[in-house]
N, C-alpha and C positions, 0 to 999 in steps of 0.2 A: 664190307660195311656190316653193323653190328642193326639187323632184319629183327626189325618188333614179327614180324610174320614168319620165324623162320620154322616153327613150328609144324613138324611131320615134312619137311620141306628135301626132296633129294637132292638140292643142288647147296645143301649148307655149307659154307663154312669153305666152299668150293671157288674158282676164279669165276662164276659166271655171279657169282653174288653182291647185285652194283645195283645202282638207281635204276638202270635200263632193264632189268628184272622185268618181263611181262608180270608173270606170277604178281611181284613186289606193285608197279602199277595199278593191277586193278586191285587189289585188297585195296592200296591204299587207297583209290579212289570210293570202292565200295563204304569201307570204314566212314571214310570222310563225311560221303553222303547221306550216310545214314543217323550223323548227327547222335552218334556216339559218344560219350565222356572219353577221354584217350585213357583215361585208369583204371577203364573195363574192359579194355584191348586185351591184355595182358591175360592169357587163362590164370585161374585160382582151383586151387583145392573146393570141393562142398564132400563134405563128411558128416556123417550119421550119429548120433549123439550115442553115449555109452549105452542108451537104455535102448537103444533101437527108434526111438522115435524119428519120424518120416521116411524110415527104410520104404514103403509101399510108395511111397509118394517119390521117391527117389529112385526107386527101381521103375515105376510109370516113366516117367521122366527121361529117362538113360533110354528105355524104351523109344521114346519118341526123339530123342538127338540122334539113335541110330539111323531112321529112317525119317527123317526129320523132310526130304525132297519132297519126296512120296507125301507126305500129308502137308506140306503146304501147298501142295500142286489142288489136294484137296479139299480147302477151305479150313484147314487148323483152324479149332478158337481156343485158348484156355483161359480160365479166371483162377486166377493162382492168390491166395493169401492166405493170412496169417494176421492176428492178433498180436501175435508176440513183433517186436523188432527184429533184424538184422538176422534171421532165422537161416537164410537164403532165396528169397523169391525174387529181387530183382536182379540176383547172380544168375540166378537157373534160367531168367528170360534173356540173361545175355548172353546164357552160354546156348541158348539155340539159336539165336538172332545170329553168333559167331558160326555156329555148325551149319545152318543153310549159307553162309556168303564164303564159306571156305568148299560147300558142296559146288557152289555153281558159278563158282568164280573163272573158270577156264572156258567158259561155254557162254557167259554172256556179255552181251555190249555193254556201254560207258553209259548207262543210265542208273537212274536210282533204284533199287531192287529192295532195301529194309528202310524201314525207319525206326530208331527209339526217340519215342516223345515221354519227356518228362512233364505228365501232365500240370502241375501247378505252375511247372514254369510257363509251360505255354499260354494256359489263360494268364497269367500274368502279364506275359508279352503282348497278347490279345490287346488286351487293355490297350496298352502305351503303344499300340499299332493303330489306335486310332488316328492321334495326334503324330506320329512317327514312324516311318512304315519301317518295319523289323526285317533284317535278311533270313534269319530265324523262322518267322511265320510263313513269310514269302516262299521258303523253299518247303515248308514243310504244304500249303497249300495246294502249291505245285504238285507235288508225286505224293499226296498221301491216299488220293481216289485210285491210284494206278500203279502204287508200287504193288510185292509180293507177301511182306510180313510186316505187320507194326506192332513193339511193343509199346503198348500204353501203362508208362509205370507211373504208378501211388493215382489209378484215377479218383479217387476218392476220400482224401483226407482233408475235405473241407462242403459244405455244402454249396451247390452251385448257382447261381442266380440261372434265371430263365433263359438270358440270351446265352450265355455258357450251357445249360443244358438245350437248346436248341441249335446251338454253333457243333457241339460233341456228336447230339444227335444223327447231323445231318452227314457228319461225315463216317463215324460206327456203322449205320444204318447201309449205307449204299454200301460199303465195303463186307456189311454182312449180305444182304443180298446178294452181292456178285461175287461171293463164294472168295471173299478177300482173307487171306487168314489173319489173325490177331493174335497176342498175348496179353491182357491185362495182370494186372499187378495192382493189390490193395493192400490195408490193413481192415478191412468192413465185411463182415460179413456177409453172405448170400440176399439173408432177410434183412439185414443193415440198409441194405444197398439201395435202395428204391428212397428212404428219409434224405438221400445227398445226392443223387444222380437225378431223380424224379422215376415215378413209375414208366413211362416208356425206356426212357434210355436202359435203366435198370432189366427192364423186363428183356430186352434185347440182347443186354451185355449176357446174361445167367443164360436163358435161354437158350442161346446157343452156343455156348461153351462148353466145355470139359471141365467142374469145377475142380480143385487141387487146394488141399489145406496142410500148411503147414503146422507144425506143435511142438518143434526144437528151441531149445534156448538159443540166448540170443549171440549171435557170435562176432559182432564186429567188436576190432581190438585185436581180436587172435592173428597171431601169422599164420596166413595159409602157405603152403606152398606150390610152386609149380607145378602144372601134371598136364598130363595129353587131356 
């Protein structure tokens, strides 16, 4: 079979390569779970602009996918943005969300281990969860206090009403306290970020994070290509 997963994989391309793949199983289960775009499965190229801009930020980064276990074990937080568009921020949160479910994929059970929430869609769904209860929210409610890493991408590209800043609140907060690790992903800056989050949430998200700024142009459009 033609393995979205076959990547680094020793049994490629080999007769043991079928749907009954352990290996094949749980990625796909993990993947699933975690509530993924299936068009970010797929690694992509991130490359450094001619001028050198975000080498430092990208050499941190490759840093941290090395040992990516090891610090989620340890409460990882990043707030990774950028101003600009399409720069690379919520490639780079999905290329660690990918590098810990490919680290601990042999070693753990059929539960939910990452999640990517696409923040606007979620309060969105929020909403329409009142009147219609969403599989969507439901699972995300389910394992978001207990999974191991969540990236919260674009949390802040609009300001948020009170029960959105206290629904966010309630669930950031226990996860930073219980040494839950996170990646956020914005376009807003550090001191932005308290005018659309509110000062608590704000003050929690920066706080305890590793902040990370992007300043590359913008690169969606371009073909990337394949790479380990």
């Amino acid at each position: 079979m033609n393995c979205k997963f076959d990547l680094n994989c020793r049994l490629k391309n080999s007769d043991y390569c079928t749907e009954s793949c352990e290996r094949f199983i749980k990625l796909n289960y993990l993947f699933e779970q975690s509530l993924m775009p299936d068009n970010l499965i797929l690694p992509k190229s991130l490359y450094i602009d001619d001028d050198g801009s975000d080498r430092d930020a990208f050499t941190y980064l490759k840093s941290i996918q090395n040992n990516i276990e090891v610090l989620i074990n340890n409460g990882l937080n990043i707030y990774l943005y950028s101003q600009i568009p399409g720069n690379g921020k919520t490639s780079w949160s999905v290329r660690l969300l990918k590098a810990y479910i490919y680290s601990i994929w042999h070693k753990c059970d059929m539960k939910t281990k990452v999640l990517f929430i696409n923040v606007p869609r979620y309060l969105l769904e929020l909403k329409s969860n009142i009147e219609e209860k969403s599989e969507y929210i439901t699972h995300i409610k389910h394992n978001v206090l207990d999974c191991e890493l969540v990236v919260w991408d674009d949390i802040a590209t609009k300001s948020a009403t009170e029960f959105e800043h206290e629904h966010l609140l309630s669930m950031i907060d226990f996860r930073l306290s219980n040494k839950k690790s996170n990646i956020f992903t914005s376009n807003v800056t550090p001191n932005d970020l308290h005018n659309l989050l509110g000062s608590r949430l704000a003050s929690r998200v920066i706080n305890e994070s590793r902040i990370i700024q992007f300043i590359g142009k913008d690169k969606r459009g371009l073909e990337w290509k394949i790479e380990n």
